[in-house]
C-alpha positions as CSV (number, residue, x, y, z in Angstrom):
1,X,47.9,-195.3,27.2
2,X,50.8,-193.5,28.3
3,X,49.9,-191.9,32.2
4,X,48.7,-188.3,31.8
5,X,51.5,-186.6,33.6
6,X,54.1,-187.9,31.1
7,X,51.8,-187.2,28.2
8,X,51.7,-183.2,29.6
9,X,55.3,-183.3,30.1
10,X,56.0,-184.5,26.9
11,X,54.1,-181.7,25.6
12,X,55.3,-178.9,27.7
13,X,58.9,-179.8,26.3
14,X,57.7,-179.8,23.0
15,X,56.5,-176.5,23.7
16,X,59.3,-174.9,25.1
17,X,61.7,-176.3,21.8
18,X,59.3,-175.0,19.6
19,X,59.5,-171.5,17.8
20,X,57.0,-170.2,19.5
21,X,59.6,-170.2,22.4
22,X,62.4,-169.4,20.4
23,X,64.7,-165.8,20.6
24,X,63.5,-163.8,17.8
25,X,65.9,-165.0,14.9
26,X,64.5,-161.9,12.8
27,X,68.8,-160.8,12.9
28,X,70.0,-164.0,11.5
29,X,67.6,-164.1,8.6
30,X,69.6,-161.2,6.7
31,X,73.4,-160.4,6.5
32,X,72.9,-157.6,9.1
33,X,74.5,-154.1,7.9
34,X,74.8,-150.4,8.8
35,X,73.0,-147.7,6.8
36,X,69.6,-149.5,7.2
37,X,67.9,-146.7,8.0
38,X,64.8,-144.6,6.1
39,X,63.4,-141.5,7.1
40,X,60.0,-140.2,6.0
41,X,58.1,-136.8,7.0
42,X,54.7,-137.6,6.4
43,X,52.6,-134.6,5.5
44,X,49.9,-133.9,7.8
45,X,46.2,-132.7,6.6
46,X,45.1,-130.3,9.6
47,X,46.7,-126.6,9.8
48,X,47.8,-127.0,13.2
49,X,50.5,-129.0,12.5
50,X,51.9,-127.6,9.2
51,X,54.4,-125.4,11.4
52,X,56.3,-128.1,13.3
53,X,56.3,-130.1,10.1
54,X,58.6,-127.7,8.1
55,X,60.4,-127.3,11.4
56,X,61.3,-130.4,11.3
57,X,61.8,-130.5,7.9
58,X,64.4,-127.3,7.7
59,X,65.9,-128.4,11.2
60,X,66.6,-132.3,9.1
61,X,65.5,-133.5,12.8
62,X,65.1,-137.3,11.2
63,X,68.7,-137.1,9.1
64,X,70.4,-136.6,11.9
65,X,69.0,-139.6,13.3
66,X,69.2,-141.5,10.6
67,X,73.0,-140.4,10.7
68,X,73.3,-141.0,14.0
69,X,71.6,-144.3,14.4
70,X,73.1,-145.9,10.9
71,X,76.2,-147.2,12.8
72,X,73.7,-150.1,14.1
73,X,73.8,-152.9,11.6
74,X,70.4,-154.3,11.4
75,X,68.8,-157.1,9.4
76,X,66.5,-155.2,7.6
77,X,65.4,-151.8,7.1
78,X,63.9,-149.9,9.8
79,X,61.7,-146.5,9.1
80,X,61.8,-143.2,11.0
81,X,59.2,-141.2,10.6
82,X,56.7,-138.2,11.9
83,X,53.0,-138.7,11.5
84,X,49.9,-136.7,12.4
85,X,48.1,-139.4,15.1
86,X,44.6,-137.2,15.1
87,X,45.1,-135.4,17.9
88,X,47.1,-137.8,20.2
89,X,50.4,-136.8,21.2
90,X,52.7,-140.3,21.6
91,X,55.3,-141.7,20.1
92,X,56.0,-145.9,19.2
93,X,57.4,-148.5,17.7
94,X,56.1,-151.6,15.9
95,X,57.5,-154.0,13.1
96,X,60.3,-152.4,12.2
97,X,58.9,-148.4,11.9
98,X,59.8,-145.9,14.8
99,X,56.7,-143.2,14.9
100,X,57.0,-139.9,16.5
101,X,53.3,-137.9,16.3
102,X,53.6,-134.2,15.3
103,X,51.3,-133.3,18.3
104,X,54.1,-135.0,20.3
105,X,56.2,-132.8,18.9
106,X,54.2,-129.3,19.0
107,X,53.7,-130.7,23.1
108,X,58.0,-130.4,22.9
109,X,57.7,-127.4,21.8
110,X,55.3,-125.2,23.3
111,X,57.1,-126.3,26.9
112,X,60.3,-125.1,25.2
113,X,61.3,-122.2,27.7
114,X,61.5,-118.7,26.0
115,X,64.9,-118.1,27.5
116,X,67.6,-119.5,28.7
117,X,66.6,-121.0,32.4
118,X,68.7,-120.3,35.3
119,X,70.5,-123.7,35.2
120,X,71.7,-122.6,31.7
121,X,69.3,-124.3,29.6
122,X,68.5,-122.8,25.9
123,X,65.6,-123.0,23.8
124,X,67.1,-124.8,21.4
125,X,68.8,-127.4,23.5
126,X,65.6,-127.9,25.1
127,X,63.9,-129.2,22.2
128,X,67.3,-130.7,21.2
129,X,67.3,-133.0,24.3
130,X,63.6,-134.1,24.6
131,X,63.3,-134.9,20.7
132,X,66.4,-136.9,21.2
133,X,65.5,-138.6,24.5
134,X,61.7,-140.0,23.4
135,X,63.1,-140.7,19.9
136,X,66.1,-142.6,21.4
137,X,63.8,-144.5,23.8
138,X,61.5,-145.9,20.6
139,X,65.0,-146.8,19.0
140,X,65.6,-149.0,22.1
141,X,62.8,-151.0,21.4
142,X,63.5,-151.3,17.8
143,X,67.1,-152.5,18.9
144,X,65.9,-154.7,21.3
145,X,63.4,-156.0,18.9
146,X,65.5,-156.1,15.4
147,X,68.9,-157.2,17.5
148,X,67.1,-160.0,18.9
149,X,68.4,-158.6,22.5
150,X,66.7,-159.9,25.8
151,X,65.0,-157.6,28.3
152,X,64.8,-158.7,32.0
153,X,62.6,-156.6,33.3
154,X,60.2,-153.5,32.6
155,X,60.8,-153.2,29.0
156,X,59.8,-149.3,28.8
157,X,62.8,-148.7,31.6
158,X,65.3,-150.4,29.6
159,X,64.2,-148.3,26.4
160,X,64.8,-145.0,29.2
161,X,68.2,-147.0,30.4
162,X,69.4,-147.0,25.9
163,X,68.5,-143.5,25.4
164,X,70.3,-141.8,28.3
165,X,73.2,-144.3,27.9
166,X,73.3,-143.1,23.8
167,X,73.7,-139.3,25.3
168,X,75.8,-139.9,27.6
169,X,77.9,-141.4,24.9
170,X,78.5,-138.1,23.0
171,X,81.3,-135.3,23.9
172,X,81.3,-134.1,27.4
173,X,79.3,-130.8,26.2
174,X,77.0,-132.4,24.1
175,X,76.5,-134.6,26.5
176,X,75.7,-132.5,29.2
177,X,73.3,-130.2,27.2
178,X,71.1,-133.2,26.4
179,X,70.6,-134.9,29.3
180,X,70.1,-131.9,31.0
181,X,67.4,-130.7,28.4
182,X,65.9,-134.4,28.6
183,X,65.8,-134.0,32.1
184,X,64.2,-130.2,31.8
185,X,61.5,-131.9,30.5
186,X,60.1,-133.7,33.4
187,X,60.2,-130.1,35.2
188,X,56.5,-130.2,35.5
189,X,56.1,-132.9,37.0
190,X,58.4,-132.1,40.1
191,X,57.1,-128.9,40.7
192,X,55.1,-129.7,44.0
193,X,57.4,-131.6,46.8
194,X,54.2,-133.9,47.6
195,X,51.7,-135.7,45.4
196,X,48.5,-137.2,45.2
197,X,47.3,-140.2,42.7
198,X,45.4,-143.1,42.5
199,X,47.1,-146.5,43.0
200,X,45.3,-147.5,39.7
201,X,48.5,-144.4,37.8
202,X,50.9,-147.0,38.8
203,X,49.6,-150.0,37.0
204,X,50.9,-148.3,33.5
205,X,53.5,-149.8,32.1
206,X,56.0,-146.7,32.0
207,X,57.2,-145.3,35.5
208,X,56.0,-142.7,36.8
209,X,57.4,-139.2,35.7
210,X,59.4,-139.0,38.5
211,X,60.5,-141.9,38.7
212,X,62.0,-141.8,35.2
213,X,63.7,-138.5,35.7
214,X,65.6,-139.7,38.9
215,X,66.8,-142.9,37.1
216,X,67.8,-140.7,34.2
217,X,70.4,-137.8,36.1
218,X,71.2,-141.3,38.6
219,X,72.7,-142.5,35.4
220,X,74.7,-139.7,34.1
221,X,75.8,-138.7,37.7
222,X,76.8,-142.1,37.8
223,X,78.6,-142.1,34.6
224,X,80.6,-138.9,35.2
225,X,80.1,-137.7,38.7
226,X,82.4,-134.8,38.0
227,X,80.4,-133.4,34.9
228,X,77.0,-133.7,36.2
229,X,77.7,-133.6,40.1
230,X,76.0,-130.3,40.8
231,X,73.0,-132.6,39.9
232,X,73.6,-133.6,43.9
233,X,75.3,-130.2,45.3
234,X,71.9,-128.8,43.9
235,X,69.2,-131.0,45.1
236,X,68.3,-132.8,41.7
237,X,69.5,-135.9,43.5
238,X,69.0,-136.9,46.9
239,X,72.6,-138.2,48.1
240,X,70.8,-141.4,49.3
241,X,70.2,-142.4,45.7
242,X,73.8,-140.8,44.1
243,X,75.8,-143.4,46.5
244,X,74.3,-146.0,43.9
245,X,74.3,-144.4,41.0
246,X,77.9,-145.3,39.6
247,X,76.9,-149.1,40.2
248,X,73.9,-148.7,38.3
249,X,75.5,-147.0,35.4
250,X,77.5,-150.0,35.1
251,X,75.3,-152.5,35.2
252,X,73.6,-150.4,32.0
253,X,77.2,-150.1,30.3
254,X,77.8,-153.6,30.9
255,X,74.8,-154.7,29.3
256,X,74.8,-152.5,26.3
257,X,78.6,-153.8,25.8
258,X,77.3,-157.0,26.1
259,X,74.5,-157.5,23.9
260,X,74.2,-154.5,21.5
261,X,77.9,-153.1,20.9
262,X,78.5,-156.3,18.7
263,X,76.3,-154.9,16.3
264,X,77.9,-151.4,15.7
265,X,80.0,-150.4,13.2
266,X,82.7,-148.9,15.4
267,X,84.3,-147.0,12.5
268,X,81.1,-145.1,11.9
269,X,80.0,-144.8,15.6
270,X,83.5,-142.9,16.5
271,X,82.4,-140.4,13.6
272,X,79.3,-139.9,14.9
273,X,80.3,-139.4,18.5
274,X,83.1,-136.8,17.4
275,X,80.8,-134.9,15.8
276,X,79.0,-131.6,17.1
277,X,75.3,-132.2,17.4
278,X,74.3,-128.8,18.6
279,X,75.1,-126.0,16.8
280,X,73.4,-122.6,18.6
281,X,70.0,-122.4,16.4
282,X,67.7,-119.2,17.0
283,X,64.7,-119.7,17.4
284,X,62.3,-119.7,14.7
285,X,59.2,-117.2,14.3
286,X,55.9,-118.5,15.1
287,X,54.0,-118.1,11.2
């Protein structure tokens, strides 16, 4: 009998070379190709959400990301679609289907600010950059997951890192709308200089609020410091942290050039980032 600590090393290597182990080899099983995407509005049942579904619906929210996001070429088909989640307002994605709740989306909208604010943010753009924000952070886990890319680190950060680094992609003014708006979203949160929570709110798996709202303007300072750098002058952004910021947009471009820009269809990516994403939209009349 062979001594036991060969006979566990022999089976930790097998271990390691087996599939269990592997990279996910999910992208080499089909001739990967743009255009892969499906959309679906699920109707829901309860009344409540009847008026953000047509919303949707007339607003072709999920075409334009199916638009948007079909310069990726992907192994298989991947599904967009909004869902009524019985109350709960989240958004996820799992085996190849990105799900955004409508109560998700009727939260979006009821914080949408019935005027423009004061640092020039519209209604419509509001909606226009959250929507695009949270469903750009589930599409960086589908890339990650479909593309077979590797995530060193907090997985929920790098799927924050892909969606501001997809806005910040667009034209200057489209960029600059939906950031901002993405960023108007966490206004709650920052309301009070001080907080208070239990130790056990930083055991979940996302960052906390704030936390993910400075790494979000800390990228797009760092990735034009001209267009967004009242984001400092005005407070948004404590100088301590801007210093940094143009470093860490570059580590975030350097990975996404590394490991996911191979599978874009350059041809239809320049079309998409050429296009204007925000038309001004009134908003629509409660029914």
């Amino acid at each position: 009998m062979r001594p036991l600590k060969h006979s566990v090393l022999a089976l930790v290597v097998a271990i390691i070379g087996s599939s269990a182990f592997a990279p996910p080899t999910l992208a080499a099983a089909n001739d990967p190709q743009p255009n892969r995407i499906r959309i679906e509005y699920v109707a829901p049942k309860s009344p409540e959400n009847q008026e953000i579904y047509q919303i949707m619906k007339e607003r072709r929210a999920l075409e334009k990301m199916q638009e948007i996001y079909g310069a990726f070429k992907l192994p298989n088909e991947l599904l967009l679609r909004t869902v009524e989640c019985d109350g709960v307002a989240n958004a996820w994605y799992q085996s190849g289907r990105v799900s955004l709740c409508y109560e998700l989306l009727n939260q979006i909208w009821k914080l949408m600010p019935k005027e423009t604010t004061a640092e020039g943010i519209t209604p419509t753009d509001a909606v226009a950059g959250h929507f695009f924000f949270v469903f750009s952070h589930e599409m960086g886990h589908a890339m990650f997951d479909m593309l077979g890319v590797p995530v060193f680190g907090g997985s929920e950060d790098a799927a924050d890192n892909f969606a501001t680094y997809i806005i910040l992609q667009f034209g200057k003014d489209d960029a600059r709308r939906l950031l901002a708006a993405a960023a108007y979203s966490y206004k709650n949160y920052l309301m009070n200089p001080k907080v208070t929570v239990p130790v056990s709110a930083f055991s979940d798996m996302h960052s906390p609020p704030p936390t993910r709202f400075y790494n979000m303007i800390c990228l797009a300072y760092g990735a034009d410091s001209n267009l967004f750098g009242d984001f400092v002058t005005k407070g948004y952004l404590p100088e301590m942290r801007a210093k940094d910021c143009r470093r860490e947009y570059g580590e975030v471009h350097y990975a996404f050039n590394t490991l996911i820009l191979p599978h874009v269809d350059k041809a239809i990516a320049q079309k998409v980032l050429h296009k204007d994403w925000l038309p001004e939209a009134a908003r629509p009349t409660p029914r």
